[in-house]
C-alpha positions as CSV (number, residue, x, y, z in Angstrom):
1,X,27.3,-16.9,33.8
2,X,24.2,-15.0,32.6
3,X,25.8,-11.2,31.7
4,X,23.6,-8.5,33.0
5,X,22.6,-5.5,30.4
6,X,24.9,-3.5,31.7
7,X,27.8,-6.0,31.2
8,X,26.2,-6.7,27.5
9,X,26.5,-2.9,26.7
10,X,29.7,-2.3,28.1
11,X,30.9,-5.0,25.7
12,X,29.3,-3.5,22.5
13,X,31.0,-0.4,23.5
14,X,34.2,-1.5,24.2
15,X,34.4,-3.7,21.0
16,X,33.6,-0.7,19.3
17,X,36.0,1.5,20.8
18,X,38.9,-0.6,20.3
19,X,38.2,-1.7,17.1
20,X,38.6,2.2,16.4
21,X,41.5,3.2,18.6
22,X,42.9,0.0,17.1
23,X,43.9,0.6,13.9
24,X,41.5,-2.0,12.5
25,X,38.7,0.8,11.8
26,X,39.7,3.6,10.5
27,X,37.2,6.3,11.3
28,X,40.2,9.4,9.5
29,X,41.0,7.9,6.3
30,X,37.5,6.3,4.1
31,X,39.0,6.2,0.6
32,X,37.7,3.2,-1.0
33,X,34.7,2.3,1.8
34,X,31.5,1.9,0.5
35,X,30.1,4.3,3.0
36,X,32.5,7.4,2.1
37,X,31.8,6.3,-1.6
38,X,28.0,6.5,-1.1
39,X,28.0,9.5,0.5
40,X,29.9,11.4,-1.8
41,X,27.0,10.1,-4.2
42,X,24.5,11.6,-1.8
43,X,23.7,8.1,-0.5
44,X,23.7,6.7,3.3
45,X,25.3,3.5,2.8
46,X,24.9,1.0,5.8
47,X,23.9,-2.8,6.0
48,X,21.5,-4.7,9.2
49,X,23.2,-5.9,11.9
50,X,22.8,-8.9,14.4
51,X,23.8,-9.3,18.1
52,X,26.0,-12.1,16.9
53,X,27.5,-9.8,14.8
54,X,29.6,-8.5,17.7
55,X,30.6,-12.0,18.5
56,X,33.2,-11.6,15.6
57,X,35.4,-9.0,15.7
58,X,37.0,-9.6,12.2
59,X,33.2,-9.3,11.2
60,X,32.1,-6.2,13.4
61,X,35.5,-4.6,12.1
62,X,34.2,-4.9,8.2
63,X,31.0,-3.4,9.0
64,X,32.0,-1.0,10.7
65,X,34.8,-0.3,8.2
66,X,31.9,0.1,5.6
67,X,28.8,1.1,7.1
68,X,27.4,4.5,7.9
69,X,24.0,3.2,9.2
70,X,23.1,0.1,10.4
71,X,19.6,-1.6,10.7
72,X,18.6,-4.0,13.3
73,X,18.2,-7.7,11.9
74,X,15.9,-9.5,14.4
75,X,16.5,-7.8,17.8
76,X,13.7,-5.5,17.9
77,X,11.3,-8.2,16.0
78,X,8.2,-8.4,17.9
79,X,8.3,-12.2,18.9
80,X,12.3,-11.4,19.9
81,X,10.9,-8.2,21.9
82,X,7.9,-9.7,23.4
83,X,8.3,-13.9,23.8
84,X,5.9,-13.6,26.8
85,X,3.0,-10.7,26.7
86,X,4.8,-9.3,29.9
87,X,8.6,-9.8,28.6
88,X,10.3,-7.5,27.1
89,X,14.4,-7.9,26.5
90,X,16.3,-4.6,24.9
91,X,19.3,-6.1,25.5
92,X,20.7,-7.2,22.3
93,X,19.5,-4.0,20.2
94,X,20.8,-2.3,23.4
95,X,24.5,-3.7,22.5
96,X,23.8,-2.8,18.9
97,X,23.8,0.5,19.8
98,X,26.7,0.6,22.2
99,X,28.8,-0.8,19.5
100,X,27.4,1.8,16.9
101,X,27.1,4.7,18.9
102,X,31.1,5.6,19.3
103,X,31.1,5.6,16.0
104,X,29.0,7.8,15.2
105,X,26.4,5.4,13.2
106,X,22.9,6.2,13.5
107,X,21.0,2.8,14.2
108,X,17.5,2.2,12.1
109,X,14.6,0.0,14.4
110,X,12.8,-2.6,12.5
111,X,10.0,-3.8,12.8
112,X,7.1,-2.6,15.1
113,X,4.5,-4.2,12.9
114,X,4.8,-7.3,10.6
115,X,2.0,-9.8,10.8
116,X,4.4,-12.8,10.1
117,X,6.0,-12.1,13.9
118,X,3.3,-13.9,15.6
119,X,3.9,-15.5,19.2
120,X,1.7,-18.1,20.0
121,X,0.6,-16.2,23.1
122,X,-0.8,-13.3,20.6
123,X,-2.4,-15.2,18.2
124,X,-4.2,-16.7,21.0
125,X,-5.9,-12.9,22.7
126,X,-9.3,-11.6,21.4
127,X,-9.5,-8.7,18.9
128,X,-9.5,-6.3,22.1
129,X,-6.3,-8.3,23.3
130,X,-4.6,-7.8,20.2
131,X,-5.3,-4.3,19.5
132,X,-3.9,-3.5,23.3
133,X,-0.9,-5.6,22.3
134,X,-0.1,-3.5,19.4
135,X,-0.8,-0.2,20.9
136,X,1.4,-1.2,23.7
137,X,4.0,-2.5,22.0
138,X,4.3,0.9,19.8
139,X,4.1,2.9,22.6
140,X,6.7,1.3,24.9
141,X,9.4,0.0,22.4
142,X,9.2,3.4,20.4
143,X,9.1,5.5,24.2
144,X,12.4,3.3,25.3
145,X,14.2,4.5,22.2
146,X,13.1,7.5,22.0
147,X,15.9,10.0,21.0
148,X,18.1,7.2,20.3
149,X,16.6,5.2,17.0
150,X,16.7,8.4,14.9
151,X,13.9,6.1,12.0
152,X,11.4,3.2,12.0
153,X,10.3,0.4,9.9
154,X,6.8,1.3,11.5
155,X,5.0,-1.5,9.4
156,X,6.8,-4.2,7.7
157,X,5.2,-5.7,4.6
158,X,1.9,-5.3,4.6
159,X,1.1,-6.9,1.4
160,X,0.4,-10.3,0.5
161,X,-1.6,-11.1,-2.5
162,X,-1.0,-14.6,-1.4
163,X,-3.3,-14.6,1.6
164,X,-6.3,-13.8,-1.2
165,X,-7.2,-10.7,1.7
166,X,-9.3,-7.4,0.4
167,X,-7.1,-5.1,-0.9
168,X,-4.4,-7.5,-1.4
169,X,-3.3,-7.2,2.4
170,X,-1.1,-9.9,4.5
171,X,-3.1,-11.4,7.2
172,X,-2.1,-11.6,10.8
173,X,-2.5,-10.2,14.2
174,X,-3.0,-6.9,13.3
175,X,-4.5,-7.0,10.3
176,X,-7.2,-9.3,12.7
177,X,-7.2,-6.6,15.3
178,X,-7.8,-3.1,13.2
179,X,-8.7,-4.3,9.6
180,X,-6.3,-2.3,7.5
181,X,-6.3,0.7,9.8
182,X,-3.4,-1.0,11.6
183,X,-1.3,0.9,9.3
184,X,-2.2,4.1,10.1
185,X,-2.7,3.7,13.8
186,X,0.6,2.1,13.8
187,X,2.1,5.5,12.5
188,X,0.2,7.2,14.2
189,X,1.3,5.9,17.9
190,X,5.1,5.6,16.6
191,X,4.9,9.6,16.1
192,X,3.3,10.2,19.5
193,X,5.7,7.6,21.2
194,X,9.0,10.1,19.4
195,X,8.1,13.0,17.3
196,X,11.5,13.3,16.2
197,X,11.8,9.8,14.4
198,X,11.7,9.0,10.9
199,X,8.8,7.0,10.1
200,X,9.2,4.4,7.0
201,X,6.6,2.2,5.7
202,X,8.7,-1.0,4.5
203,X,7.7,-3.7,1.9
204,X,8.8,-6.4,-0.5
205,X,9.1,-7.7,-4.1
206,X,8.0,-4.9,-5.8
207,X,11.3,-5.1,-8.2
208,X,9.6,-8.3,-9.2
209,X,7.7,-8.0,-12.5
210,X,5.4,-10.4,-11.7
211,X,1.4,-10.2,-11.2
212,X,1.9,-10.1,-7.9
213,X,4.6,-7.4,-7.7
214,X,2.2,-5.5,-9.8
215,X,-0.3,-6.3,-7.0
216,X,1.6,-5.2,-4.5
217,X,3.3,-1.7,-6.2
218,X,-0.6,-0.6,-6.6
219,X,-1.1,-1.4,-3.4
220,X,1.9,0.5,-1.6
221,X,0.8,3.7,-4.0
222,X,-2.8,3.7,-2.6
223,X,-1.6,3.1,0.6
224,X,0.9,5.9,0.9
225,X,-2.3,7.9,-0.5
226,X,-4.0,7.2,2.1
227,X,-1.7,7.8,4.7
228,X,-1.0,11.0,3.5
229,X,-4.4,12.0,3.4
230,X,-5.4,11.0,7.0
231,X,-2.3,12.9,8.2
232,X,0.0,10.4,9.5
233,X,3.7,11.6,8.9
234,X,5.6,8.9,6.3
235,X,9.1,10.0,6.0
236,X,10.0,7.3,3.5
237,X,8.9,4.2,1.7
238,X,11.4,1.3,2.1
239,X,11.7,-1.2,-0.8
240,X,13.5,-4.2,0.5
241,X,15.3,-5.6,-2.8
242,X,15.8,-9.4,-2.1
243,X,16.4,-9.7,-5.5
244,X,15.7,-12.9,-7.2
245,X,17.0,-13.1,-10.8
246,X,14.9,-15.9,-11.8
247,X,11.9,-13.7,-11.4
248,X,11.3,-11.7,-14.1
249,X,12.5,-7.7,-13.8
250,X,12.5,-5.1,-15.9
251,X,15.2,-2.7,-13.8
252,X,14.2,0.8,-16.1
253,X,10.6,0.4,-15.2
254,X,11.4,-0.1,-11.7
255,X,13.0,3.0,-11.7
256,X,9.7,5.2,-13.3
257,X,7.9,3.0,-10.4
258,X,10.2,4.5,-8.1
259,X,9.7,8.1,-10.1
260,X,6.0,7.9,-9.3
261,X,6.7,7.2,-5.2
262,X,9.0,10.3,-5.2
263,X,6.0,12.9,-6.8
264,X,4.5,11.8,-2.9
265,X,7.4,13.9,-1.7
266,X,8.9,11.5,0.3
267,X,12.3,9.7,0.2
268,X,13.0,6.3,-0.8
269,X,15.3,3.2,1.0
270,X,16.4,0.1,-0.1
271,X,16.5,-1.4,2.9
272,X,17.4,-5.0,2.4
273,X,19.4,-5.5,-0.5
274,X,21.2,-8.8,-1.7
275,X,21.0,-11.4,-4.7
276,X,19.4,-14.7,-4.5
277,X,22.1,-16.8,-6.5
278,X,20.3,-20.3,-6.7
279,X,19.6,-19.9,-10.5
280,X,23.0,-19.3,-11.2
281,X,25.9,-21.7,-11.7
282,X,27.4,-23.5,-8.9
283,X,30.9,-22.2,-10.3
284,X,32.0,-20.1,-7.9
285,X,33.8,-17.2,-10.3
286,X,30.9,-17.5,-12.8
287,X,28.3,-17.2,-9.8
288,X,30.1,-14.3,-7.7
289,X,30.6,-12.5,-11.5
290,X,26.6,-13.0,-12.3
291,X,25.6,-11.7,-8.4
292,X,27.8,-8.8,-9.1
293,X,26.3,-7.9,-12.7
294,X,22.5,-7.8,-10.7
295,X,23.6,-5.8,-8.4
296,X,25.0,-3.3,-10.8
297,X,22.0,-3.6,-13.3
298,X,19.8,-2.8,-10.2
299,X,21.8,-0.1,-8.5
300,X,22.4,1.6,-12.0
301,X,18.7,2.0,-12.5
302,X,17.5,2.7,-9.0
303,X,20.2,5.8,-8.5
304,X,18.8,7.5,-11.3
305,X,15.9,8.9,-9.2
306,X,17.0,11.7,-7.0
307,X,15.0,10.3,-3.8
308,X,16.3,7.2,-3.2
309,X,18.9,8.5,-0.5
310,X,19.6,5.3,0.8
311,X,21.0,1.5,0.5
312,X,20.8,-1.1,3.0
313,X,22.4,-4.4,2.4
314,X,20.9,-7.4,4.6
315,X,23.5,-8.3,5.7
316,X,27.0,-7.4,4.4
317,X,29.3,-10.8,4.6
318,X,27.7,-14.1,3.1
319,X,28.0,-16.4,6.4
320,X,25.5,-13.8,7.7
321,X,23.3,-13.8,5.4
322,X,19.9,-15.7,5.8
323,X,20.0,-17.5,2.7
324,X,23.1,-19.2,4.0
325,X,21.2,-20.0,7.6
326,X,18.4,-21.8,5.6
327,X,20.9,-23.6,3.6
328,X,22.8,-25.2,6.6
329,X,19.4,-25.9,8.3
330,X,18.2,-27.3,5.6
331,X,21.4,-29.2,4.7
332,X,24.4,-28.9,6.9
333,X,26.8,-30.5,5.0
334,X,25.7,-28.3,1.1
335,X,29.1,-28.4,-0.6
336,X,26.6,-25.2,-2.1
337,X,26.1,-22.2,0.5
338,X,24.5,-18.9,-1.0
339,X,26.8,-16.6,-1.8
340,X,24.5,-13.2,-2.3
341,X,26.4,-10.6,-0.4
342,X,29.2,-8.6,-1.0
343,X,32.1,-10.1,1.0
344,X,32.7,-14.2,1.6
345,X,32.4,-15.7,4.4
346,X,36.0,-15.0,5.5
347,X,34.7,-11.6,5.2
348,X,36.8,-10.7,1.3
349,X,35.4,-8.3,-1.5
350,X,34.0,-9.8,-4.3
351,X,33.3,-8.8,-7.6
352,X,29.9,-7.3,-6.2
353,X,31.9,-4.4,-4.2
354,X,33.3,-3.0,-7.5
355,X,29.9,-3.5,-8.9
356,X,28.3,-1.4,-5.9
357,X,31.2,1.0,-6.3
358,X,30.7,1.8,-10.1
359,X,26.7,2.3,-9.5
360,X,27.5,5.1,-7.0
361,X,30.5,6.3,-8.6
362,X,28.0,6.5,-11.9
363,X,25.2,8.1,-9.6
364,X,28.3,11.0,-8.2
365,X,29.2,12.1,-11.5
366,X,25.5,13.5,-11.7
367,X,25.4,15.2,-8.5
């Protein structure tokens, strides 16, 4: 039987409600969640969320339990949004919210523009086609939720020095369609669509010290230059934080990176933390005790600058994470699964929760 949207958000509701009313969640007593933790560190703790998620309610308990934001994994992904140019399903960030709204949990949307979501029927319009697509997309996704997606990952990544592009820019759609003025018209038609939003210009890899994290934190500095300059409103600049530890890093000049973002006056996410663990041992103690000493490393550096005012995990349990669905497509029977989160898969602390919990405790005591 095919549920209807209404019978899709009665559920998230409901789930939610009970969870709450339960016992299971409770929304009186914090001590000792990460979210009342952060926030007494002046940091909006949350983690993204899936449509699946609410399949599990041991799972939907826990983030609930811990969250006091959620993002939106994949739901509001173009190519999820839009699999035909005249389709358009809400539904599953539609039970997102239902299930976040009773408790009080304000939902971030991402992503309205990221060249890598690329239906076939996109990639196959003109310039003109694609440049209606965009502007449509903006307008009608951002319209729907208006009021009700209080902040936007208006454009995802826009940096590849990879793709060998002027200005070090990731190709795609809309890079085809506008040049680099994507970025600002995307802004631009996300503010008109919801004046009241939060507006966040999201990217990746810039913790790495690599040439092309180098690359790509002069790039995101011009670019937030530029946007600023031709008036669009940028609330924030989201860092994502996949961190990989067999990149090289340098976590204290991260930090005076992140200095230099915050003299543009505007705040600073991370909006998709978690540790890639496949250069670590396959012990599992030894593993979980070197993802939890990243995670501190990284967190103790990053809370030093004032405007970072919030942390996003991707995910909060390790069966959710997207390290672990490429490992069992790529090998369903890996005696090996990722483990780069901060609870198991049966949804238990590890050793990175006390490491999370020290960095903000450490980042409190300066408050």
């Amino acid at each position: 039987m095919k549920l209807s949207r209404r019978d899709v958000l009665y559920a998230g509701a409901g789930l939610s409600a009970a969870l709450l009313q339960s016992g299971r969640v409770s929304a009186a007593s914090e001590n000792g969640k990460l979210g009342a933790i952060a926030q007494r560190a002046g940091i909006q703790f949350g983690t993204s969320i899936a449509a699946d998620t609410l399949d599990n309610p041991v799972q939907a308990s826990l983030y609930l339990q811990q969250a006091r934001i959620f993002t939106v994994d994949w739901a509001l992904i173009f190519d999820h949004l839009r699999p035909e140019a005249d389709a358009f399903p809400p539904g599953d960030a539609e039970a997102i919210l239902a299930f976040a709204n009773p408790a009080g949990i304000p939902v971030h949307g991402h992503a309205l523009a990221w060249n890598e979501s690329r239906p076939d029927w996109l990639m196959a319009l003109s310039k003109s086609g694609k440049q209606k697509a965009l502007d449509r997309h903006i307008d009608e996704t951002v319209g729907h939720f208006a009021g009700r997606l209080p902040s936007w990952n208006v454009v995802n990544e826009p940096f590849w020095p990879g793709h060998g592009l002027a200005g070090d820019f990731r190709g795609g759609p809309w890079l085809q369609a506008f040049g680099q003025d994507y970025v600002r018209r995307a802004f631009k038609r996300a503010e008109a669509a919801d004046p009241k939003a939060r507006l966040v210009l999201n990217e990746a890899l810039t913790e790495a010290w690599t040439e092309d994290g180098a690359r790509i934190r002069a790039g995101l500095l011009t670019l937030v230059d530029r946007l600023q300059h031709d008036g669009a409103r940028l609330n924030a600049v989201g860092l994502q934080g996949h961190l990989n530890p067999a990149l090289p890093h340098d976590d204290s000049r991260f930090a005076d990176f992140l200095h230099q973002l915050s003299e543009r006056n505007i705040d600073i996410m991370i909006t998709e933390l978690d540790v890639d663990d496949s250069s670590f041992p396959d012990n599992v103690a030894e593993r979980d005790a070197a993802v939890a000493e990243r995670y501190r490393d990284f967190l103790n550096a990053v809370l030093t600058v004032p405007a970072v005012k919030t942390v996003i995990t991707w995910q909060l349990a390790d069966s959710a994470s997207w390290y672990a669905h490429e490992a069992r497509e790529a090998n369903p029977n890996s005696k090996r699964l990722p483990r780069p989160l901060p609870y198991d898969s049966n949804y238990r602390p590890k050793p990175a929760v006390d490491a999370i919990i020290a960095a903000l405790e450490t980042r409190a005591k300066r408050q």
